[in-house]
PyMOL Python script that loads the backbone (N, CA, C, O; Angstrom):
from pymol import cmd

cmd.read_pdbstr("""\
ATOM      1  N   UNK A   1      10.852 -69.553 -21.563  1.00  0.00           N
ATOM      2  CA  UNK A   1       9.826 -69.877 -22.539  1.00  0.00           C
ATOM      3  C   UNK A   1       8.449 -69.570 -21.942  1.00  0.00           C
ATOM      4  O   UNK A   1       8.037 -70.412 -21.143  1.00  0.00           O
ATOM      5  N   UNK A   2       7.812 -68.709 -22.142  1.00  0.00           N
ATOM      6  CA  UNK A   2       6.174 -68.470 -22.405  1.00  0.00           C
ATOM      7  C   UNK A   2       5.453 -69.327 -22.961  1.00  0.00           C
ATOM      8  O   UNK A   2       5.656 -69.858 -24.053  1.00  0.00           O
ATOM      9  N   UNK A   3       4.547 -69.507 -22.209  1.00  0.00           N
ATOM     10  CA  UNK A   3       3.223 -70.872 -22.465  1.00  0.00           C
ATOM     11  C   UNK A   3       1.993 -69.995 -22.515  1.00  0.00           C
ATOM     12  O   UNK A   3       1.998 -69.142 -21.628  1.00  0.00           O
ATOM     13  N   UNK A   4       0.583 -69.968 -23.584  1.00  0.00           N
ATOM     14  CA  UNK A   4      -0.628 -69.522 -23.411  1.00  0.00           C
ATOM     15  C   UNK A   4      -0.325 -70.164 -22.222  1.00  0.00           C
ATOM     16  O   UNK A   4       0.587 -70.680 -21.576  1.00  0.00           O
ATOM     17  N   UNK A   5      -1.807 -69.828 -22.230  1.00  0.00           N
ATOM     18  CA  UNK A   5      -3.169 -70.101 -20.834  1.00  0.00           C
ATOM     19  C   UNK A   5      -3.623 -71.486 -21.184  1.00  0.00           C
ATOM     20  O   UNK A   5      -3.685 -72.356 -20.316  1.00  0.00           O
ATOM     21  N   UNK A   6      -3.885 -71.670 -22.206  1.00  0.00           N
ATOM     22  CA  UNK A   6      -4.386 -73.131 -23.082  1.00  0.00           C
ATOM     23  C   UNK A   6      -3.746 -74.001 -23.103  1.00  0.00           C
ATOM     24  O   UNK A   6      -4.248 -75.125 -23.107  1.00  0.00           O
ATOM     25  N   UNK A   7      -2.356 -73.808 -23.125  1.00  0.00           N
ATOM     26  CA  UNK A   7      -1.157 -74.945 -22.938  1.00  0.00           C
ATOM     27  C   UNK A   7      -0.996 -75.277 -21.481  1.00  0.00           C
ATOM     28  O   UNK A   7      -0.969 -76.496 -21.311  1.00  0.00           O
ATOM     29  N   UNK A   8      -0.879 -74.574 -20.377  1.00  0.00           N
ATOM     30  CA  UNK A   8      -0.796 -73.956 -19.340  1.00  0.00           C
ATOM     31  C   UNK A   8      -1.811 -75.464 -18.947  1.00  0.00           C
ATOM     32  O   UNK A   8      -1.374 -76.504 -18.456  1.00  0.00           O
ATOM     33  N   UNK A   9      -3.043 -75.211 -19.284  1.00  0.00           N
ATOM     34  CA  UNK A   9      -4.256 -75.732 -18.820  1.00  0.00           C
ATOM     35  C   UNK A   9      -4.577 -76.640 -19.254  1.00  0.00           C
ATOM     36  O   UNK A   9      -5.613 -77.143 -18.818  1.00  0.00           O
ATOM     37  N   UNK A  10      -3.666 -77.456 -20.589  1.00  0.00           N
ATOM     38  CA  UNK A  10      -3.551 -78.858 -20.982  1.00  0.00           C
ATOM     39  C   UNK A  10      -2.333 -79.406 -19.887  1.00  0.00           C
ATOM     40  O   UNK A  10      -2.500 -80.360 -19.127  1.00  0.00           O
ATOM     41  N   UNK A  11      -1.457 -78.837 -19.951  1.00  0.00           N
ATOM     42  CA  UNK A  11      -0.634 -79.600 -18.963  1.00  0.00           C
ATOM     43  C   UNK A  11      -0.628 -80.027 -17.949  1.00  0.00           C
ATOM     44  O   UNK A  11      -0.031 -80.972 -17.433  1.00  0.00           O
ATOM     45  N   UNK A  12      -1.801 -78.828 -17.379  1.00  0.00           N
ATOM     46  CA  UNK A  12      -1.452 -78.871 -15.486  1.00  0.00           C
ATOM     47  C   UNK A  12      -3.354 -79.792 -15.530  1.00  0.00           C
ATOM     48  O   UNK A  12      -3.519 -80.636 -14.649  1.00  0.00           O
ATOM     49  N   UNK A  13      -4.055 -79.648 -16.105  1.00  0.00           N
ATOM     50  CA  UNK A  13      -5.209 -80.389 -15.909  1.00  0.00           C
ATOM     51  C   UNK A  13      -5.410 -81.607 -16.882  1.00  0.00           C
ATOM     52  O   UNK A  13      -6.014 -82.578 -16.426  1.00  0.00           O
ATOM     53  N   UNK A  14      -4.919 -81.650 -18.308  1.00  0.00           N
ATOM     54  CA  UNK A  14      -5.409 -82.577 -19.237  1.00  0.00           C
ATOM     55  C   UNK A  14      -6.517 -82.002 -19.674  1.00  0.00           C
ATOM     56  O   UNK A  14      -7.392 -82.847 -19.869  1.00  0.00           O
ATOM     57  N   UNK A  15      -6.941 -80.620 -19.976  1.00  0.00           N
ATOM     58  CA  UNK A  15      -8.037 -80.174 -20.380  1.00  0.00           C
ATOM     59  C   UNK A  15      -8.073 -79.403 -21.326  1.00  0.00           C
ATOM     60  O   UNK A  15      -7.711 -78.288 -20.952  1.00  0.00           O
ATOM     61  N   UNK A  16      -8.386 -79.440 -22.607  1.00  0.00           N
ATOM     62  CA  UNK A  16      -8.178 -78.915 -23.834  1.00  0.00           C
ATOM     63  C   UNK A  16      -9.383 -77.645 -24.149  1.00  0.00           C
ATOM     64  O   UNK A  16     -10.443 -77.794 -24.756  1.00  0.00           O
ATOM     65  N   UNK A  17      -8.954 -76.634 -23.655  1.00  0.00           N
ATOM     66  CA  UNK A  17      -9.793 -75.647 -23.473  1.00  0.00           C
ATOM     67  C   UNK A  17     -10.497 -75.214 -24.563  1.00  0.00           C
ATOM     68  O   UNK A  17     -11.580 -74.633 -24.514  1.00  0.00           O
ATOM     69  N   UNK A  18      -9.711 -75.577 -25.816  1.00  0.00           N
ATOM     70  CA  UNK A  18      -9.632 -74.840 -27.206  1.00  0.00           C
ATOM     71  C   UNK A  18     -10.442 -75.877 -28.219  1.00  0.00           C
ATOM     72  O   UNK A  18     -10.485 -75.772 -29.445  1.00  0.00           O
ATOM     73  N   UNK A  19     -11.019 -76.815 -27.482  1.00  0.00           N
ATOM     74  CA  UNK A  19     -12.037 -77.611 -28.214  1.00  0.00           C
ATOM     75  C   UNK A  19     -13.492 -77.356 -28.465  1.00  0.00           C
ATOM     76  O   UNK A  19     -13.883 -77.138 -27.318  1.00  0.00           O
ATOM     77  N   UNK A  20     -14.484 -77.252 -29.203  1.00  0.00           N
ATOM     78  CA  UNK A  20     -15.149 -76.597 -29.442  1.00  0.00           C
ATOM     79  C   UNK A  20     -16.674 -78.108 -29.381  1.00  0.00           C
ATOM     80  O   UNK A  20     -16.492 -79.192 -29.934  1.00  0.00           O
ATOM     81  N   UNK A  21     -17.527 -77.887 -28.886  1.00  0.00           N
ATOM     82  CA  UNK A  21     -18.552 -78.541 -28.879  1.00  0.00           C
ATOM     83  C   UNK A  21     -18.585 -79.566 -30.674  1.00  0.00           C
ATOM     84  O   UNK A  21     -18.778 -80.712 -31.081  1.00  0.00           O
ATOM     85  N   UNK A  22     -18.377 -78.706 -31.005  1.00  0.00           N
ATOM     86  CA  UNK A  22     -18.938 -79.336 -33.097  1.00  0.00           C
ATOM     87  C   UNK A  22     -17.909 -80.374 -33.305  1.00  0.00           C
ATOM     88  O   UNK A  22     -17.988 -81.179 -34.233  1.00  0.00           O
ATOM     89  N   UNK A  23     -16.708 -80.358 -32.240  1.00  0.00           N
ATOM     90  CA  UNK A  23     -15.473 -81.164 -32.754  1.00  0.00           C
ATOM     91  C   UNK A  23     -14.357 -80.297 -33.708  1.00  0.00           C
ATOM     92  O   UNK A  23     -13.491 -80.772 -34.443  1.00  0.00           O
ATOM     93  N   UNK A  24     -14.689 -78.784 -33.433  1.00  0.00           N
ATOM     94  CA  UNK A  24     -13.799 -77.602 -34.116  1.00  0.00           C
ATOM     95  C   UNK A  24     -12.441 -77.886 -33.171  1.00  0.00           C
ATOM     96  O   UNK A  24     -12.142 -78.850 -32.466  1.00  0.00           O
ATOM     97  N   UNK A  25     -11.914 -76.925 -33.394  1.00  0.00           N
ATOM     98  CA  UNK A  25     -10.822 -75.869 -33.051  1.00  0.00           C
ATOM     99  C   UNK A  25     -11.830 -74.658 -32.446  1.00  0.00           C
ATOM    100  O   UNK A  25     -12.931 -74.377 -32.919  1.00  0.00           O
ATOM    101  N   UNK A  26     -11.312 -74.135 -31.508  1.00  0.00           N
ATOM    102  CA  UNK A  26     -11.874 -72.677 -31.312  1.00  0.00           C
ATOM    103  C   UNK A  26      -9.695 -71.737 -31.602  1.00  0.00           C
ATOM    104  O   UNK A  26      -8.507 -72.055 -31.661  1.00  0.00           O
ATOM    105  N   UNK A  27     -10.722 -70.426 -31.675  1.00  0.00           N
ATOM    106  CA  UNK A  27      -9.253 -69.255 -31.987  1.00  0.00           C
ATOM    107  C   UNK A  27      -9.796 -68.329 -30.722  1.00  0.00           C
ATOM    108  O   UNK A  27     -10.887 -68.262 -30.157  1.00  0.00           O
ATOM    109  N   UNK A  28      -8.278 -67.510 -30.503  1.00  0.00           N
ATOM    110  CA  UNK A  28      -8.644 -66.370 -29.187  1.00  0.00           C
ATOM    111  C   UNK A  28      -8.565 -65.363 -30.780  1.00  0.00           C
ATOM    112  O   UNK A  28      -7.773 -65.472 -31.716  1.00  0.00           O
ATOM    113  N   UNK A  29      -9.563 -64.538 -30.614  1.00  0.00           N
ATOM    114  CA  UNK A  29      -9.938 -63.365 -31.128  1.00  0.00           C
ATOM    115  C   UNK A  29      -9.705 -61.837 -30.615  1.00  0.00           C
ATOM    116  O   UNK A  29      -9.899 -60.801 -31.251  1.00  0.00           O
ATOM    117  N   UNK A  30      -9.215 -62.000 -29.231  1.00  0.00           N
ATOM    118  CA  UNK A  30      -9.177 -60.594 -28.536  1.00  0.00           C
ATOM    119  C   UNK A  30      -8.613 -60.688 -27.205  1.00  0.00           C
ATOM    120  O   UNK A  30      -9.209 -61.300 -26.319  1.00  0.00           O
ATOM    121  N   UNK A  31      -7.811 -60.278 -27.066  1.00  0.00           N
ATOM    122  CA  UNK A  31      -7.051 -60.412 -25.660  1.00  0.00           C
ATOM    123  C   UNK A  31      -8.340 -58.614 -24.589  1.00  0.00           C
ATOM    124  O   UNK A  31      -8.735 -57.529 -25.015  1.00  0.00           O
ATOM    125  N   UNK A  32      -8.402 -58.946 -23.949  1.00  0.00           N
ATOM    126  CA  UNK A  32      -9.160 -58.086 -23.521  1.00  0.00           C
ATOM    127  C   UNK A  32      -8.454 -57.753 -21.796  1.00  0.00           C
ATOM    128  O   UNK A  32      -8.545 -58.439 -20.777  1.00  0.00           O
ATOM    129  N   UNK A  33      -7.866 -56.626 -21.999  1.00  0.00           N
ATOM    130  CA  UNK A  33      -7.160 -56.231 -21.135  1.00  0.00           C
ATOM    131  C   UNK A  33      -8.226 -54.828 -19.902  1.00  0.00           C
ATOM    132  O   UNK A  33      -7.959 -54.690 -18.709  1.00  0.00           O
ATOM    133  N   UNK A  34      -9.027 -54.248 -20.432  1.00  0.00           N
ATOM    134  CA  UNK A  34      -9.441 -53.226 -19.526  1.00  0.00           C
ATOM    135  C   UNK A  34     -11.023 -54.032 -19.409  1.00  0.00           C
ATOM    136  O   UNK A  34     -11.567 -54.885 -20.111  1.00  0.00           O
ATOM    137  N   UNK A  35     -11.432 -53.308 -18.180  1.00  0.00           N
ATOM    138  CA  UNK A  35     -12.656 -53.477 -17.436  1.00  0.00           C
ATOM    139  C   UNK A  35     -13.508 -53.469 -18.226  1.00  0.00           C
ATOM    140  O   UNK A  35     -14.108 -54.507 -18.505  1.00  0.00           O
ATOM    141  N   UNK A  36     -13.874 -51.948 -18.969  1.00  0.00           N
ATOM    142  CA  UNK A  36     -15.081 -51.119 -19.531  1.00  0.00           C
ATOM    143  C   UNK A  36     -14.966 -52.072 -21.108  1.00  0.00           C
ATOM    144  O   UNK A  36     -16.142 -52.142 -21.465  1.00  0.00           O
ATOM    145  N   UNK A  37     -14.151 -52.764 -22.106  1.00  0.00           N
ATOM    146  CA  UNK A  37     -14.251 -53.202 -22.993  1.00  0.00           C
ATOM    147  C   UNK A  37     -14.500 -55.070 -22.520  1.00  0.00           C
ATOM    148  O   UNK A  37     -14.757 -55.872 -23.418  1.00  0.00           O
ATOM    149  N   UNK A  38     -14.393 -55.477 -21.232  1.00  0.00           N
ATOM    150  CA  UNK A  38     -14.405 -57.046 -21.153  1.00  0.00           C
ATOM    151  C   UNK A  38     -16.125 -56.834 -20.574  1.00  0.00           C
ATOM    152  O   UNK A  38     -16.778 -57.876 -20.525  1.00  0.00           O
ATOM    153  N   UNK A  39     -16.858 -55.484 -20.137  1.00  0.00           N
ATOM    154  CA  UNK A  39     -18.318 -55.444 -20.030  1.00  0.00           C
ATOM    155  C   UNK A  39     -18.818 -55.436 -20.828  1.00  0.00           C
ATOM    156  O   UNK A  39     -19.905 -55.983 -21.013  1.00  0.00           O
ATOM    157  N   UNK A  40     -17.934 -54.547 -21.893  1.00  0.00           N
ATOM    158  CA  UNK A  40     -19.182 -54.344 -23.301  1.00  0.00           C
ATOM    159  C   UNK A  40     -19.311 -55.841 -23.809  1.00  0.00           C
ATOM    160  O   UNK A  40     -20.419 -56.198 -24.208  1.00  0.00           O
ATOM    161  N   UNK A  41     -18.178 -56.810 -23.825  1.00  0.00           N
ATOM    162  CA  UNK A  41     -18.693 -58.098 -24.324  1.00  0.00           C
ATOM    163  C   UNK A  41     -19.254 -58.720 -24.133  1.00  0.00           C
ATOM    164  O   UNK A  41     -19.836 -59.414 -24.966  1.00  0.00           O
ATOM    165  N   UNK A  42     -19.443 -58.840 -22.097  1.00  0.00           N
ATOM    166  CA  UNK A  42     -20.159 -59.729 -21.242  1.00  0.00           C
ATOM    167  C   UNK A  42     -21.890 -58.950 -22.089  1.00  0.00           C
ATOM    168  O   UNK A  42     -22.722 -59.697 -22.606  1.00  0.00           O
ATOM    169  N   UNK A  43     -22.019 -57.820 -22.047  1.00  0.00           N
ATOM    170  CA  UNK A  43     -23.135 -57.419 -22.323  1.00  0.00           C
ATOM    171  C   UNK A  43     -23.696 -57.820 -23.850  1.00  0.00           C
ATOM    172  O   UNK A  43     -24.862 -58.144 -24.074  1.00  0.00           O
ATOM    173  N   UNK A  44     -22.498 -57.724 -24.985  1.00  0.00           N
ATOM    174  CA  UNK A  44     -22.684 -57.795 -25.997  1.00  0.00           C
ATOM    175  C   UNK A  44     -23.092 -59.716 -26.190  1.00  0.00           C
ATOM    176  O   UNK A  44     -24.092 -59.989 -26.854  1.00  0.00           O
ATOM    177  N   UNK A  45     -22.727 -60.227 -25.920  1.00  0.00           N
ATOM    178  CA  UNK A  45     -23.185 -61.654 -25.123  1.00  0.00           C
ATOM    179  C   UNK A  45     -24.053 -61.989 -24.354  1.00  0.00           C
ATOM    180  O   UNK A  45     -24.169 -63.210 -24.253  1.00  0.00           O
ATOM    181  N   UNK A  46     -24.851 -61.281 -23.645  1.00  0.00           N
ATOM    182  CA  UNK A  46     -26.034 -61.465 -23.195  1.00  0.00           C
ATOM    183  C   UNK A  46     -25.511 -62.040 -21.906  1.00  0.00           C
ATOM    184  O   UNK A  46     -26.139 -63.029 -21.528  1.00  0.00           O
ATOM    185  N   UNK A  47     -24.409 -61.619 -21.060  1.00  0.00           N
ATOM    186  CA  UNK A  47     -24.089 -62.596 -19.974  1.00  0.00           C
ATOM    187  C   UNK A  47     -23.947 -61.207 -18.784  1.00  0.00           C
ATOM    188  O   UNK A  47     -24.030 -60.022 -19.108  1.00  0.00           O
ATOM    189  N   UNK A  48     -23.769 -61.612 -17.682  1.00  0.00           N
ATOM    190  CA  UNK A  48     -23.505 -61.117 -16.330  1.00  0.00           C
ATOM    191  C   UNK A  48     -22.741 -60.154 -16.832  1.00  0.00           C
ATOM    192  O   UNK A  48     -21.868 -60.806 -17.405  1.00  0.00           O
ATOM    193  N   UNK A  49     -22.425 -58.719 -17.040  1.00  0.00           N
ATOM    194  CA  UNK A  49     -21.499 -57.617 -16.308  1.00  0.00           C
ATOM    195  C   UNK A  49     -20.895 -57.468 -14.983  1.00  0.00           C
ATOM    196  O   UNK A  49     -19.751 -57.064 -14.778  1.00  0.00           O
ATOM    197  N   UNK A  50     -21.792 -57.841 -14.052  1.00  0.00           N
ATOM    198  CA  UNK A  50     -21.645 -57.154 -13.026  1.00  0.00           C
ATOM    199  C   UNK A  50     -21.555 -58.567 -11.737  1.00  0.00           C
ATOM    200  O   UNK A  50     -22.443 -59.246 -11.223  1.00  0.00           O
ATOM    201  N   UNK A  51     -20.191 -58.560 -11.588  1.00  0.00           N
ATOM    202  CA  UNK A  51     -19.817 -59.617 -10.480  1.00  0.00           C
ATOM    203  C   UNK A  51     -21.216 -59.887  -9.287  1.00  0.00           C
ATOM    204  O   UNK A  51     -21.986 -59.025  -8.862  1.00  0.00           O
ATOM    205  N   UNK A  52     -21.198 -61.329  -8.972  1.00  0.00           N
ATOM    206  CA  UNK A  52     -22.306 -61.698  -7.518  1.00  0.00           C
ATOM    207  C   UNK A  52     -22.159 -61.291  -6.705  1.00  0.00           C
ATOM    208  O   UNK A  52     -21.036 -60.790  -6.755  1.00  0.00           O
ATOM    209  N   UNK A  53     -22.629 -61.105  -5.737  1.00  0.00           N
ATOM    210  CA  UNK A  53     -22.405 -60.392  -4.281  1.00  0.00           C
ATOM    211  C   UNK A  53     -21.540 -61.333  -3.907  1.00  0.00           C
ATOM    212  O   UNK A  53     -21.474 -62.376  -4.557  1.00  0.00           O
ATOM    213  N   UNK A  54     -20.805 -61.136  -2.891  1.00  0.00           N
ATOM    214  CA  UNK A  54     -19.862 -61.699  -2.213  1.00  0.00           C
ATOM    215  C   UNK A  54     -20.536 -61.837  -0.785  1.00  0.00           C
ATOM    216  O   UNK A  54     -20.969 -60.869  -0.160  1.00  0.00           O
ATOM    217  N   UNK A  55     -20.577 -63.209  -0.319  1.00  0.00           N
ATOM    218  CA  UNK A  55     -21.202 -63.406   0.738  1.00  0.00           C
ATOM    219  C   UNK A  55     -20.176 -64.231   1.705  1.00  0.00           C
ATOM    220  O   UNK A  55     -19.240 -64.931   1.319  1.00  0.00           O
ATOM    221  N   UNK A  56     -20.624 -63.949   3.223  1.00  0.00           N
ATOM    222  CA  UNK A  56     -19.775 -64.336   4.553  1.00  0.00           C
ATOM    223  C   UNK A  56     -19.048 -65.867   3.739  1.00  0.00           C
ATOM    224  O   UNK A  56     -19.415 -66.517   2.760  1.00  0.00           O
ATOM    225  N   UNK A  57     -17.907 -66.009   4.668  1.00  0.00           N
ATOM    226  CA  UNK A  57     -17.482 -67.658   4.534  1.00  0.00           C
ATOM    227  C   UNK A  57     -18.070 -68.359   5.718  1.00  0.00           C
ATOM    228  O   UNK A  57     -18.422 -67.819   6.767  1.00  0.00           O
ATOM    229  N   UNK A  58     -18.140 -69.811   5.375  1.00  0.00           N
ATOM    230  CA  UNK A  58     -18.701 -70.527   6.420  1.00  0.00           C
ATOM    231  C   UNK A  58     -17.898 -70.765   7.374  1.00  0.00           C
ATOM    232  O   UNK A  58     -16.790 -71.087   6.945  1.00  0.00           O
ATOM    233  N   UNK A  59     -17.996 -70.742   8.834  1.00  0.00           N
ATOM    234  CA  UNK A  59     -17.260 -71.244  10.160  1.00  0.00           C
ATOM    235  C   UNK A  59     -16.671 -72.789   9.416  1.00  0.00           C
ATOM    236  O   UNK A  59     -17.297 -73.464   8.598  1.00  0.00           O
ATOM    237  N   UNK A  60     -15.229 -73.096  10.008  1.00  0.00           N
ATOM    238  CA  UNK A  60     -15.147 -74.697   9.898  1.00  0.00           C
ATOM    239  C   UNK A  60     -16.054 -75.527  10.322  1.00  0.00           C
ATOM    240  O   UNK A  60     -15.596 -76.592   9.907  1.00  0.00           O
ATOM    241  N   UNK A  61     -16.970 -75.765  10.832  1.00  0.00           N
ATOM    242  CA  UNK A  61     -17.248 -76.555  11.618  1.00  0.00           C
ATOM    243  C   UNK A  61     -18.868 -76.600  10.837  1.00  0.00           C
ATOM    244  O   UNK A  61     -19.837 -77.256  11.219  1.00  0.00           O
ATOM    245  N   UNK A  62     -18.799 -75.839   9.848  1.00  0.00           N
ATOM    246  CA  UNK A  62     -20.311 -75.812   9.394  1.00  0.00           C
ATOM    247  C   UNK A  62     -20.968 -76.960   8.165  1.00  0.00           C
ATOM    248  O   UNK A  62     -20.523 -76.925   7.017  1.00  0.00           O
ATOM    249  N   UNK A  63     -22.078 -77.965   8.576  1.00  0.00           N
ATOM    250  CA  UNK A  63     -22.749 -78.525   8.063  1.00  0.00           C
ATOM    251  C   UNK A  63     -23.329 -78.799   7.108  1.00  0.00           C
ATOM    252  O   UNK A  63     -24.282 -78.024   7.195  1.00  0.00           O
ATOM    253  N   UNK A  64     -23.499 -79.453   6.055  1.00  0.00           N
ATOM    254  CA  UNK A  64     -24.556 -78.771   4.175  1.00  0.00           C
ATOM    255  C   UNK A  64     -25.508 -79.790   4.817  1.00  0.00           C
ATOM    256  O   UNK A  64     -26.582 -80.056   4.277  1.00  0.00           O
TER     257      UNK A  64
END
""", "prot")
cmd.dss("prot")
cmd.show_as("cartoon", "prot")
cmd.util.cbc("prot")
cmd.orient("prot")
């Protein structure tokens, strides 16, 4: 048996992904499988394209 991602992520967290701020339902609209069409959305959305730099990891032993 196959589980979404949404079921997946109610079960294993208690977190109802598919709830919507207004007290909606939200729907998946588009499974988005390639690179060049999941940018055009980030873009078409006004959000990040282009992943953060990836920076060193900290030694264990390191301080905040």
């Amino acid at each position: 048996m196959e589980l979404d991602w949404a079921t997946l992520l109610k079960r294993t967290y208690d977190i109802d992904v598919m709830v919507c701020p207004c007290d909606g339902r939200l729907k998946a609209v588009e499974l988005v499988t390639e690179a060049e069409r999941a940018k055009e959305l980030l873009e078409q959305f006004v959000m990040l394209a282009k992943s953060p730099p990836v920076t060193r990891a900290r030694p264990p032993d390191w301080d905040s």
